[in-house]
Short mmCIF file of the C-alpha atoms (twelve columns), coordinates in Angstrom:
data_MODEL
# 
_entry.id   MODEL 
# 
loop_
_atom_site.group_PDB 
_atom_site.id 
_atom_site.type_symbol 
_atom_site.label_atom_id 
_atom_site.label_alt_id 
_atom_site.label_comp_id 
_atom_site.label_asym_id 
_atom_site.label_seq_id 
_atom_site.Cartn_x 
_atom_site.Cartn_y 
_atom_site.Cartn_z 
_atom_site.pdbx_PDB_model_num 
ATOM 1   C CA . UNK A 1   10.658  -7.033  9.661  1 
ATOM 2   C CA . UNK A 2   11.394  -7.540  5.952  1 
ATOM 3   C CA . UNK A 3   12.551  -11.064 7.157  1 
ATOM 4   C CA . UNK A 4   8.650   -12.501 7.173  1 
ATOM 5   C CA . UNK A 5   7.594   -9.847  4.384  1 
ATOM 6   C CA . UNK A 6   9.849   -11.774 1.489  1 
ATOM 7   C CA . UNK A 7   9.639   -15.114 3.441  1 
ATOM 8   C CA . UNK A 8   9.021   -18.261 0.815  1 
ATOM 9   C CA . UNK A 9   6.518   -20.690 1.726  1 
ATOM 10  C CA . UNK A 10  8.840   -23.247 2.811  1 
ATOM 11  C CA . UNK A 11  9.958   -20.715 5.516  1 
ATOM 12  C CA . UNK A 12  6.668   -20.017 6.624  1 
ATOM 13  C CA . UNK A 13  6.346   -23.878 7.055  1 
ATOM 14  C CA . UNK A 14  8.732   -24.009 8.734  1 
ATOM 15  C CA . UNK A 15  8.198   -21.003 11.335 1 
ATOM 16  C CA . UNK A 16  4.709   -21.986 11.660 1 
ATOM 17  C CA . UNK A 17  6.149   -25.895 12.777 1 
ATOM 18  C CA . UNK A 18  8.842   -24.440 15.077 1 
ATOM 19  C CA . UNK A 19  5.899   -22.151 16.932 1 
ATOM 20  C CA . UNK A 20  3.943   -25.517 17.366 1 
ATOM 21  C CA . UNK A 21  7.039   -27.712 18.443 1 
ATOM 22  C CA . UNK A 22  7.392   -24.570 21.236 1 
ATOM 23  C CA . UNK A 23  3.842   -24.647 22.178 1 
ATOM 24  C CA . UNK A 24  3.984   -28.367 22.449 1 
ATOM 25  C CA . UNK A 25  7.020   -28.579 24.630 1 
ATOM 26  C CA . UNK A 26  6.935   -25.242 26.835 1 
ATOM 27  C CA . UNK A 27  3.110   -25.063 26.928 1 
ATOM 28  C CA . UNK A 28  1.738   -28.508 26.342 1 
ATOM 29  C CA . UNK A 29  -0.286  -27.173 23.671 1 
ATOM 30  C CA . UNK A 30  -0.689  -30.273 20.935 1 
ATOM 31  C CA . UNK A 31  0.090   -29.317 17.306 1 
ATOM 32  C CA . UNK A 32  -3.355  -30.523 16.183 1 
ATOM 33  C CA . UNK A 33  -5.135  -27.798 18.699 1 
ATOM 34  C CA . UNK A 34  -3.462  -24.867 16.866 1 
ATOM 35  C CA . UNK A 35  -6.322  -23.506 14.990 1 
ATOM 36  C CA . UNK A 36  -4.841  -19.669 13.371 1 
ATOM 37  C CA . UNK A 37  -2.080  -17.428 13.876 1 
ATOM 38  C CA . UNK A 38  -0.704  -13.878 14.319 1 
ATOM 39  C CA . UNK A 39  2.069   -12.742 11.607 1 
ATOM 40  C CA . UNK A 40  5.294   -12.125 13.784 1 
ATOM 41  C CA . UNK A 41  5.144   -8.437  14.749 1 
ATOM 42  C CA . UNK A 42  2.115   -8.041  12.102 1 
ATOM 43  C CA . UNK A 43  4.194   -8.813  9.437  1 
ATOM 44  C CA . UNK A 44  2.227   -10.585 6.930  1 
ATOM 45  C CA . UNK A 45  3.906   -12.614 4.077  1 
ATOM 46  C CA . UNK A 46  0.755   -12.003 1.694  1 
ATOM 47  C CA . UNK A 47  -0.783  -14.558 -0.436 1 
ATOM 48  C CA . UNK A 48  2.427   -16.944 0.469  1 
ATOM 49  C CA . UNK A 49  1.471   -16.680 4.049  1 
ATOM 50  C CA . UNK A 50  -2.211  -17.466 3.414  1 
ATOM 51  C CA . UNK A 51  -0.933  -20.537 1.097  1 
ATOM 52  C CA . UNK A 52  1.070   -22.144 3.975  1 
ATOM 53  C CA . UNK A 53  -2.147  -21.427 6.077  1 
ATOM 54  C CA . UNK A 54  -4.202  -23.532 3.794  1 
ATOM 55  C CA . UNK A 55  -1.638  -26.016 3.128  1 
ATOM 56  C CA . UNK A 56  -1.622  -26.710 7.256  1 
ATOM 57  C CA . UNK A 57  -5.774  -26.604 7.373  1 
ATOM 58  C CA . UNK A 58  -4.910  -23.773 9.617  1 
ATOM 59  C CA . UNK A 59  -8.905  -21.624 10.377 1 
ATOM 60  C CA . UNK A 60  -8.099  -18.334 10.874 1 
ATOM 61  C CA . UNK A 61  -5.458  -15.359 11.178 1 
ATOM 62  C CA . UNK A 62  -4.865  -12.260 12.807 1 
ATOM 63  C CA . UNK A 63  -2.239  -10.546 11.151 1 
ATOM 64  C CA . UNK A 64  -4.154  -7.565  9.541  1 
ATOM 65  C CA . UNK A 65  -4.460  -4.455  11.407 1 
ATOM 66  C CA . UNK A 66  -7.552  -2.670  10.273 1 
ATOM 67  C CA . UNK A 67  -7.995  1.369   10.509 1 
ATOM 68  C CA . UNK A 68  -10.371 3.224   12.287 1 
ATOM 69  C CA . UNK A 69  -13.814 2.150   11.143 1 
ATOM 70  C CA . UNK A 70  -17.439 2.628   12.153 1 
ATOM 71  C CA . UNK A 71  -18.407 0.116   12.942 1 
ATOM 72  C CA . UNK A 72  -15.860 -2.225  13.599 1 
ATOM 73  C CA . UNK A 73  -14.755 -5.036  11.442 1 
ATOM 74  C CA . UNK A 74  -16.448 -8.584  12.272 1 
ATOM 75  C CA . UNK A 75  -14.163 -11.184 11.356 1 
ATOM 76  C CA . UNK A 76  -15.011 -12.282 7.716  1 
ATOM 77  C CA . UNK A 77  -13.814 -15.468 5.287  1 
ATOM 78  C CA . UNK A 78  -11.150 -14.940 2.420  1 
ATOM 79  C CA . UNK A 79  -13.550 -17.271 0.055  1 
ATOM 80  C CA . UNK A 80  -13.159 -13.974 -2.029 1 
ATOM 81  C CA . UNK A 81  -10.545 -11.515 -2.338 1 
ATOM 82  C CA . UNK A 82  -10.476 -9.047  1.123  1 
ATOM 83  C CA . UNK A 83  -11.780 -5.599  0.781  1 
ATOM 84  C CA . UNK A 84  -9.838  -4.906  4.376  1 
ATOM 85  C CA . UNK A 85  -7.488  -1.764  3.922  1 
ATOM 86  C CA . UNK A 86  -4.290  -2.602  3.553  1 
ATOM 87  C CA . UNK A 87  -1.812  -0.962  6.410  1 
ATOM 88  C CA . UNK A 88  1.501   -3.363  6.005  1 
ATOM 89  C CA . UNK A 89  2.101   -4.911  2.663  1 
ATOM 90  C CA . UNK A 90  1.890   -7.577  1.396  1 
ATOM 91  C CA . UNK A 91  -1.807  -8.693  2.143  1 
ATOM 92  C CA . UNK A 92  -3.969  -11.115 0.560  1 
ATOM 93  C CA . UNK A 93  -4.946  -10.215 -2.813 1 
ATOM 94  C CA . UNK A 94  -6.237  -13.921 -3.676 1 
ATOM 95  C CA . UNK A 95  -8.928  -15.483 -2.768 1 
ATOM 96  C CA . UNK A 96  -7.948  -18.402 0.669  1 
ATOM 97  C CA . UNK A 97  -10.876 -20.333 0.522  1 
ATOM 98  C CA . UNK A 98  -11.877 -21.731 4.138  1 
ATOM 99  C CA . UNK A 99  -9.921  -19.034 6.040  1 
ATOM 100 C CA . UNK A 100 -10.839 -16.656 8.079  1 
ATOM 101 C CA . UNK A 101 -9.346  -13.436 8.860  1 
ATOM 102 C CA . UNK A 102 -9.751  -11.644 12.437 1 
ATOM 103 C CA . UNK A 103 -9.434  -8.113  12.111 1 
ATOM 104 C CA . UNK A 104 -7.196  -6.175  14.504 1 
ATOM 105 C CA . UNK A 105 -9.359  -3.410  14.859 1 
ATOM 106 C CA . UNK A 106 -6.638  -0.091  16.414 1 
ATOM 107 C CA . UNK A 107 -6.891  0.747   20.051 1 
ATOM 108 C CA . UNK A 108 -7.452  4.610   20.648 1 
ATOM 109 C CA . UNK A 109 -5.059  4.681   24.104 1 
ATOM 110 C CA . UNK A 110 -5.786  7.393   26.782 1 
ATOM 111 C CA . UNK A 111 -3.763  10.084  24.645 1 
ATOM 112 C CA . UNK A 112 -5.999  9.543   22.008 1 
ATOM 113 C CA . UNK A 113 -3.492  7.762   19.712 1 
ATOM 114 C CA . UNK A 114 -4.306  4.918   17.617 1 
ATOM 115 C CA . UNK A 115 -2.704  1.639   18.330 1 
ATOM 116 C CA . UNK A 116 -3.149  -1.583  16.511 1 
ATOM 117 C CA . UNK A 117 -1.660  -3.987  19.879 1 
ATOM 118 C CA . UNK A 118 -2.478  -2.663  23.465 1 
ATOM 119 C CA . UNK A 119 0.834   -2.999  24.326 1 
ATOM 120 C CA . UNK A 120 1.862   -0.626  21.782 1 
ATOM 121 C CA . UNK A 121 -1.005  1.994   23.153 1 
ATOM 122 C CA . UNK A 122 0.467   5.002   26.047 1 
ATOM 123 C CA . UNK A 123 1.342   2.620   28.960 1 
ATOM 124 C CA . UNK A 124 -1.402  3.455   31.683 1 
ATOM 125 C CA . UNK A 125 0.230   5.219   34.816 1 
ATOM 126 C CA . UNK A 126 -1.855  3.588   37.153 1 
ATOM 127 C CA . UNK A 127 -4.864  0.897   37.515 1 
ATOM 128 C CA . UNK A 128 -7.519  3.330   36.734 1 
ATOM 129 C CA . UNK A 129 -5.842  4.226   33.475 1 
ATOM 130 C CA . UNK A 130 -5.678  1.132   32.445 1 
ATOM 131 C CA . UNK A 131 -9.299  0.377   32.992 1 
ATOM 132 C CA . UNK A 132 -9.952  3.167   31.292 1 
ATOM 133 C CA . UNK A 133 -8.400  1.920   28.111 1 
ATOM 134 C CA . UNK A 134 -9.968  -1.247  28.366 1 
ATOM 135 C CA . UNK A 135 -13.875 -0.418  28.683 1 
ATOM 136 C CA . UNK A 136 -13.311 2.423   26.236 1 
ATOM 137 C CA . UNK A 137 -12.438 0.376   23.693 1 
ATOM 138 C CA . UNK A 138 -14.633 -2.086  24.651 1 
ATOM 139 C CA . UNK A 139 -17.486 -0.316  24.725 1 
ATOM 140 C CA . UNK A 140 -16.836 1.105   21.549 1 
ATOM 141 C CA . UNK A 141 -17.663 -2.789  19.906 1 
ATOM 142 C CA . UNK A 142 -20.300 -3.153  22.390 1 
ATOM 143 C CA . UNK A 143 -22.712 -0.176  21.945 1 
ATOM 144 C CA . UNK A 144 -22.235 -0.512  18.145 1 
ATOM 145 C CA . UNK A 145 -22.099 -3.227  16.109 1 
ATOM 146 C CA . UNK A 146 -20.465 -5.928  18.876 1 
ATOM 147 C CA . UNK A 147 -17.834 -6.910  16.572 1 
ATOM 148 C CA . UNK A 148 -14.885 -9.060  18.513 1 
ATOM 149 C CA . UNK A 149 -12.287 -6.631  20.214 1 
ATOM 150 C CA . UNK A 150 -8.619  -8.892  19.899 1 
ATOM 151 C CA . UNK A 151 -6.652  -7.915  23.250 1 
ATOM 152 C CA . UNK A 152 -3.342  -8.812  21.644 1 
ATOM 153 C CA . UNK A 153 -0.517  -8.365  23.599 1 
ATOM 154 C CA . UNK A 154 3.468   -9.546  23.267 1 
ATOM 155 C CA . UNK A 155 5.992   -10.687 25.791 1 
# 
């Protein structure tokens, strides 16, 4: 994980342009239709990250993972420095002027345990489990505030 955390700019050009080549070639997803990105295993790089981001006229991120909060985080612009807690250094302490920054509000799972991916929540033992997880989750953004609810999952 420290790989990404101390990563220069260069390297996070160059990740960022290897992810695209991928998407472009296994997916036939076109370089010019990636819009943000997710910090491998929500490891940001900081303002270095957010740099590159500009640099590539990317729009948006999701690489923060925000605490419990009521109400949810909407997603919000880094025009000015983020207030966002900061749960896995080094985040944004500049201002990124044109980017946006999608919160990834936790999960609570069916044990009650936080979780900031749903595939890091208690693995449902069966199909009502799981829908469990989802419309309680859900419906905590919906009956409050409606602020976006990221379903972020990994291979």
């Amino acid at each position: 994980m420290y790989y990404w955390r101390d990563m220069a700019g260069r390297a996070w050009e160059a990740e960022v342009a290897d992810q695209e080549k991928t998407l472009a070639v296994l997916a036939n997803v076109f370089p010019f239709d990636v819009r943000g990105m997710k910090a491998p295993l929500l490891q940001s790089g900081g303002d270095v990250q957010f740099a590159m981001m500009e640099n590539r006229l990317l729009s948006y991120d999701m690489s923060l993972p925000s605490m419990q909060v009521a109400p949810p985080l909407w997603p919000y612009t880094l025009d000015y420095r983020s207030g966002q807690e900061c749960s896995i250094p080094p985040c944004p302490t500049g201002s990124h002027p044109g980017l946006w920054e999608v919160p990834l509000v936790d999960w609570i799972d069916t044990n009650d345990t936080l979780c900031n991916n749903v595939d890091a929540c208690y693995f449902p033992a069966d199909k009502e489990e799981a829908l469990t997880l989802l419309r309680s989750n859900f419906q905590r953004h919906y009956n409050s505030n409606r602020a976006p609810l990221p379903l972020v999952l990994r291979p």
